[in-house]
ROSE-4610 file (N, C-alpha, C; in Angstrom, 1 decimal, always signed):
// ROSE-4610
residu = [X/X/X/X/X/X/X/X/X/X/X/X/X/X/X/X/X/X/X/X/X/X/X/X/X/X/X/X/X/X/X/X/X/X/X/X/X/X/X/X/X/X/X/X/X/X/X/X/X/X/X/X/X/X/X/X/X/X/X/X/X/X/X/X/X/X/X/X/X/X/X/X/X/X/X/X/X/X/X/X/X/X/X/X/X/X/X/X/X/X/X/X/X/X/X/X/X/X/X/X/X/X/X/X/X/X/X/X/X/X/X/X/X/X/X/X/X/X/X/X/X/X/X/X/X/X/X/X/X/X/X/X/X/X/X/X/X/X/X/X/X/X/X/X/X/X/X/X/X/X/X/X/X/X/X/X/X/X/X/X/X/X/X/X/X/X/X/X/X/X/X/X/X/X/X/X/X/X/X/X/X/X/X/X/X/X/X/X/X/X/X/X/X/X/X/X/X/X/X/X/X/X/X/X/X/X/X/X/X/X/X/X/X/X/X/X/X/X/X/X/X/X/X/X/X/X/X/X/X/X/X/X/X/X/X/X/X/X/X/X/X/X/X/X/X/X/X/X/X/X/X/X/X/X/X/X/X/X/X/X/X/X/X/X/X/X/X/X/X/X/X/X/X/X/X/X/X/X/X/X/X/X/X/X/X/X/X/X/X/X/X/X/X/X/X/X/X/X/X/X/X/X/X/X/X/X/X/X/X/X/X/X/X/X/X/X/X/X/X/X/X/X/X/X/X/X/X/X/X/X/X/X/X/X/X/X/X/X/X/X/X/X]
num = [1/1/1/2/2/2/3/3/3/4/4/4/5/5/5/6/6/6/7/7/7/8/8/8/9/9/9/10/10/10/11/11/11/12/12/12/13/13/13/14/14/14/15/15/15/16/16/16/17/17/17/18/18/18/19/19/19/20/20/20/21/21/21/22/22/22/23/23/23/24/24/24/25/25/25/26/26/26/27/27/27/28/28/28/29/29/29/30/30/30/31/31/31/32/32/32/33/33/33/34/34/34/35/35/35/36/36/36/37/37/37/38/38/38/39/39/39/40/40/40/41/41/41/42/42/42/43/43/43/44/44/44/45/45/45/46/46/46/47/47/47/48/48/48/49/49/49/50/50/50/51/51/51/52/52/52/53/53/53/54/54/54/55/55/55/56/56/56/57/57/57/58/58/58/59/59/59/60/60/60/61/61/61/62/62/62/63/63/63/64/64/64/65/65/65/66/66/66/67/67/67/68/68/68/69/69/69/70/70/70/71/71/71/72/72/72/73/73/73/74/74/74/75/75/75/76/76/76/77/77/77/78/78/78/79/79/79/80/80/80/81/81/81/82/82/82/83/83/83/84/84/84/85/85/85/86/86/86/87/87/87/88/88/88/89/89/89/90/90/90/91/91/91/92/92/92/93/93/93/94/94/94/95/95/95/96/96/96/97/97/97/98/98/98/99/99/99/100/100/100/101/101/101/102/102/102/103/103/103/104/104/104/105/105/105/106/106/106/107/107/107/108/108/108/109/109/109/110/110/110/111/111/111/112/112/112/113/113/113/114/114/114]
x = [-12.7/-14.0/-14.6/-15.7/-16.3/-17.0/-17.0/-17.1/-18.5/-19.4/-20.7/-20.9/-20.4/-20.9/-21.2/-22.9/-23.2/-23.1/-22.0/-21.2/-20.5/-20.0/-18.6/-18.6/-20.0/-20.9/-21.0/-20.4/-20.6/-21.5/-22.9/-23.2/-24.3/-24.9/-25.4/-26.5/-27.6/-28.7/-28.5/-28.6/-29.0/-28.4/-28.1/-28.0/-28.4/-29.2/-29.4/-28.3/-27.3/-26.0/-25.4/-24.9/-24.1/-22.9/-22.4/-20.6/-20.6/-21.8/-21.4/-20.3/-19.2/-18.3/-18.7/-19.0/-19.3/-18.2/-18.6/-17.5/-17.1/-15.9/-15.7/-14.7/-14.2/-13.9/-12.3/-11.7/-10.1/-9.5/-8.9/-7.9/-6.5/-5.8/-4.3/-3.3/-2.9/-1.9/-0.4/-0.1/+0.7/+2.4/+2.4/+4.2/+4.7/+6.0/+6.7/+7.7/+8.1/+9.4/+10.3/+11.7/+12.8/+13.2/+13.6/+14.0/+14.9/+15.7/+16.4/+15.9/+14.7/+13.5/+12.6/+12.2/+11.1/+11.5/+10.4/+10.7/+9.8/+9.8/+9.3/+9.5/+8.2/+8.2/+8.2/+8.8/+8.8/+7.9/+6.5/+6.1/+5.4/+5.1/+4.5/+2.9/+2.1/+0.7/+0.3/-0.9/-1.3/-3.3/-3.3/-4.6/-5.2/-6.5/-8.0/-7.4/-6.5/-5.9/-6.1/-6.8/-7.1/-5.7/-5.1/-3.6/-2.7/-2.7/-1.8/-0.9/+0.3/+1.0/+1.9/+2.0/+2.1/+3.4/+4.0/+4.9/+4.1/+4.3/+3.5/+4.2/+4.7/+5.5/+4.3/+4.6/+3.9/+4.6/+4.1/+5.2/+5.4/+5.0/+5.7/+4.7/+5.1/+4.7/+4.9/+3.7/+4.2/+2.6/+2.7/+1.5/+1.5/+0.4/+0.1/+0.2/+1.1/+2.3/+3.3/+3.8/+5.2/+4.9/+4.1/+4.1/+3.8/+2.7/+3.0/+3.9/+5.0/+6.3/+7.0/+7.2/+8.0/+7.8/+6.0/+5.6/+5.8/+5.4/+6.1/+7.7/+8.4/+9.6/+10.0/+9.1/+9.2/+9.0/+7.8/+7.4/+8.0/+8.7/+9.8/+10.5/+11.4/+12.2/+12.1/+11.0/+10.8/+10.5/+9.9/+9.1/+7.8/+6.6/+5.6/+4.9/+3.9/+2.4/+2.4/+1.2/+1.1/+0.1/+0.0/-0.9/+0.1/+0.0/+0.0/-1.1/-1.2/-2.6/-2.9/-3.7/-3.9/-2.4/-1.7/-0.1/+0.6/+0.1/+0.8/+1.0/+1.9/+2.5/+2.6/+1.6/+1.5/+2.5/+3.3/+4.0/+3.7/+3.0/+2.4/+3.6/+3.7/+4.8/+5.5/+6.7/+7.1/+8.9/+8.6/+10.4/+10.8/+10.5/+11.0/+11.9/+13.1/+14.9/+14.7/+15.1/+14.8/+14.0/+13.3/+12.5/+13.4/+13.9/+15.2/+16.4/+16.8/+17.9/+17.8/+16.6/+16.3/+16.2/+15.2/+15.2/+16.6/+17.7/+18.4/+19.5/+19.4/+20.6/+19.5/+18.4/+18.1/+17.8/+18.3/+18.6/+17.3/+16.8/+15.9/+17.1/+16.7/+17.4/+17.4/+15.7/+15.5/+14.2/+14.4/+13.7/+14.0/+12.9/+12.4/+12.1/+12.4/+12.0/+11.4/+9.9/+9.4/+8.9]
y = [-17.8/-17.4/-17.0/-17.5/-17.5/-16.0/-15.5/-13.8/-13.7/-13.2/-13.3/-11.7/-11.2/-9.6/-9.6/-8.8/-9.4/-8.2/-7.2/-5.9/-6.8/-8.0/-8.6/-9.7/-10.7/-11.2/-11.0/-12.0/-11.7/-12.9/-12.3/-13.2/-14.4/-13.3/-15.0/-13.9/-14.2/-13.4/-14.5/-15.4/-16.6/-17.7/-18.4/-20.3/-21.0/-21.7/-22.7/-23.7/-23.9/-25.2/-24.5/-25.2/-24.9/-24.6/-25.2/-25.6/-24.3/-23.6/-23.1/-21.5/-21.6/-20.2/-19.3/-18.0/-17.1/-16.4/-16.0/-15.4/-14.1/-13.8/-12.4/-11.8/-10.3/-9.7/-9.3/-10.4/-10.2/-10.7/-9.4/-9.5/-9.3/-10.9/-10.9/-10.1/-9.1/-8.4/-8.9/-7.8/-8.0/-8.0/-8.4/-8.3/-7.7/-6.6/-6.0/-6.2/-6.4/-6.9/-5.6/-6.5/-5.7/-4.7/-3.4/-2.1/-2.6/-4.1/-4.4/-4.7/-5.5/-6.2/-5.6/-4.7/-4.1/-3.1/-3.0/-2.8/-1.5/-0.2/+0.6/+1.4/+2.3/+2.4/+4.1/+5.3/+6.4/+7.1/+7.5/+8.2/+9.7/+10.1/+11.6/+11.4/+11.9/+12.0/+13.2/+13.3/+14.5/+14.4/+13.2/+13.2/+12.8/+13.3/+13.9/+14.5/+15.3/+16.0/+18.0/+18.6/+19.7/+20.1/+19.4/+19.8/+20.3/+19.5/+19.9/+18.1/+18.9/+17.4/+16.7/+15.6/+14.7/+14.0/+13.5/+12.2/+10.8/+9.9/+8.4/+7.6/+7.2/+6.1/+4.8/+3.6/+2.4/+1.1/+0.5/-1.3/-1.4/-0.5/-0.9/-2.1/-3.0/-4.3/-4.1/-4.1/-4.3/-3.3/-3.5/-3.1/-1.6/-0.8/+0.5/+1.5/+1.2/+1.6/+2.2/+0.9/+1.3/+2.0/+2.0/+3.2/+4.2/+4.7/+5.6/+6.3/+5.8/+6.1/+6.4/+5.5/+6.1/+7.2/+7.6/+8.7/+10.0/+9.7/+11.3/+11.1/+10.5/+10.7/+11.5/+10.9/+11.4/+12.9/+13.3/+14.4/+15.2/+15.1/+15.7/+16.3/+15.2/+15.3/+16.7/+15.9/+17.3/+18.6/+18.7/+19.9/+20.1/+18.8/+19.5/+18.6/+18.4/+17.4/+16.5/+15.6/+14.6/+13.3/+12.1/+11.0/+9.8/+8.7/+7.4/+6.7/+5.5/+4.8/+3.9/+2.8/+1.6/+1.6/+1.2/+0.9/+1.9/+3.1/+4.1/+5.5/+6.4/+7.7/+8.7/+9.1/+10.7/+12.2/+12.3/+13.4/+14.7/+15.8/+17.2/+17.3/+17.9/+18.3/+17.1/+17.5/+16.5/+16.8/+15.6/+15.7/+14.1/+13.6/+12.3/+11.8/+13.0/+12.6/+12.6/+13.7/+13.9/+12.7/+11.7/+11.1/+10.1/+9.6/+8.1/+8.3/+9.3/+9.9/+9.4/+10.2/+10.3/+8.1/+7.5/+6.1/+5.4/+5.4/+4.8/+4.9/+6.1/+6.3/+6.0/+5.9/+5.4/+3.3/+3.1/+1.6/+1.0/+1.3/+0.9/+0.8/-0.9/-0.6/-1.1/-1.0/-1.6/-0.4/+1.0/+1.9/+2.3/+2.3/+3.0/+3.9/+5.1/+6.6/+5.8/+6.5/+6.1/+7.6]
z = [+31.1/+31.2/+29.8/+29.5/+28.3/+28.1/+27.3/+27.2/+26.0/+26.9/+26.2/+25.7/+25.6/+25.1/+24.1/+23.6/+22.5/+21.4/+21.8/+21.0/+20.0/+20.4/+19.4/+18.8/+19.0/+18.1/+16.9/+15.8/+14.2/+14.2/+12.9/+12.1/+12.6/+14.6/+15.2/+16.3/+16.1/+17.3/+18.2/+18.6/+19.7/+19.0/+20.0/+19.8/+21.6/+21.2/+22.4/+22.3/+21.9/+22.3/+23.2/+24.4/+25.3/+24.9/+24.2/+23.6/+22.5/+21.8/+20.8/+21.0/+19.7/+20.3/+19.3/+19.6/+18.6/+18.1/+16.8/+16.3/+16.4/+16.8/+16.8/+16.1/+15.9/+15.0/+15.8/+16.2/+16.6/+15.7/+14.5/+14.1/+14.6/+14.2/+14.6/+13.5/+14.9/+14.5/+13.6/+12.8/+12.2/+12.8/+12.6/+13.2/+12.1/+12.8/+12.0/+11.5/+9.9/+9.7/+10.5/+9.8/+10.2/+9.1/+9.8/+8.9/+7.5/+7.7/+6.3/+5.4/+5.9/+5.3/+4.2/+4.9/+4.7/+3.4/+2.0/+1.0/+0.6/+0.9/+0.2/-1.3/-1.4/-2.6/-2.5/-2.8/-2.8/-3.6/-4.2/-5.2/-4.7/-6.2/-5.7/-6.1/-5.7/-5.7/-5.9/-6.7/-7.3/-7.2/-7.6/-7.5/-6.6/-6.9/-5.7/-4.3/-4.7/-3.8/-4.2/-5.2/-5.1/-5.7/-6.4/-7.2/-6.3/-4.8/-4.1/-4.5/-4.4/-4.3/-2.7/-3.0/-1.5/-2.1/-1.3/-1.2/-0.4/-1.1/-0.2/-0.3/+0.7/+1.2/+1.3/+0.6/+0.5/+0.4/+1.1/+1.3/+2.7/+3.6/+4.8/+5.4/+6.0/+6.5/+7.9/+8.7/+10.5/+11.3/+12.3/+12.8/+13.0/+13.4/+13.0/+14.2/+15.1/+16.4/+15.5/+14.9/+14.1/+12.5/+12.1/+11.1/+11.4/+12.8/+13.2/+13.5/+14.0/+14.3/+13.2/+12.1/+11.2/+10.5/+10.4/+9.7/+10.7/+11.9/+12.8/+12.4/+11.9/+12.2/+10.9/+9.6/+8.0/+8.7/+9.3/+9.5/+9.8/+10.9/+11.9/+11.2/+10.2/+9.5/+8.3/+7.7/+6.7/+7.4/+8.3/+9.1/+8.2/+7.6/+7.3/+8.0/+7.8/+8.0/+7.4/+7.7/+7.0/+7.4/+7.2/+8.1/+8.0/+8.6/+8.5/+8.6/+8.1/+7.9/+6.8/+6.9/+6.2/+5.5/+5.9/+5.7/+4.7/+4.6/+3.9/+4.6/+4.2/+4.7/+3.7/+4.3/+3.0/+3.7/+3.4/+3.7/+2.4/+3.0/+2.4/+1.6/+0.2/-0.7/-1.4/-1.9/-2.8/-2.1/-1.5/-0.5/-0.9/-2.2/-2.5/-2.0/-2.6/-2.5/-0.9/-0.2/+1.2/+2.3/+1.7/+2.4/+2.2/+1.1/+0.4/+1.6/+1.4/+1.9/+4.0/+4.3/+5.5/+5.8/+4.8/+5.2/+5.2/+4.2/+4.2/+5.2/+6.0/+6.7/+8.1/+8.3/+9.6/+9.0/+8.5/+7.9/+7.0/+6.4/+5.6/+4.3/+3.4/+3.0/+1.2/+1.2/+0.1/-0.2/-0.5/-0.5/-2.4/-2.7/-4.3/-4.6/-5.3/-5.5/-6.8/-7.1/-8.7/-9.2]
């Protein structure tokens, strides 16, 4: 069934062709590599943060189910706060070692402290 909703329409008010397909804004998901695969990068952050400092986990590759997941798990782990989002994990403080430590023994296994 041809799906006329004109919410999801990019780029087109009207066409009179019968055949014409409009374009819509379905991005295909990412698939997630595998925990051996997958190559992160450990650093600390400082800025535009009010000189509070963060840990940010960056590199992870896979859709945004499973980084949520790994970042409640960083969380857990440390016992602070934090976000996941646009493929990175800000964990509150500076738990670098603690975060290396925590990935490589749940199998990540190409993990970088910088």
């Amino acid at each position: 069934m041809k799906s006329n909703d004109w919410k999801e329409r990019i780029n087109i008010v009207y066409s009179t062709n019968s055949e014409f397909q409009y374009e819509t804004d379905n991005a295909a998901e990412v698939e997630t590599l595998p925990k051996e695969k997958q190559s992160l990068h450990i650093s600390l952050d400082k800025r535009n943060r009010g000189g509070k400092k963060v840990t940010l986990i960056t590199g992870f590759i896979g859709n945004d189910e499973d980084l949520q997941n790994l970042g409640k798990l960083l969380k857990v782990k440390c016992g602070v706060g934090g976000s996941a989002k646009d493929g990175e994990i800000i964990i509150q403080g500076d738990f670098r070692n603690k975060i290396g430590e925590i990935l490589l023994k749940d199998g990540y296994r190409k993990v970088k402290i910088v």
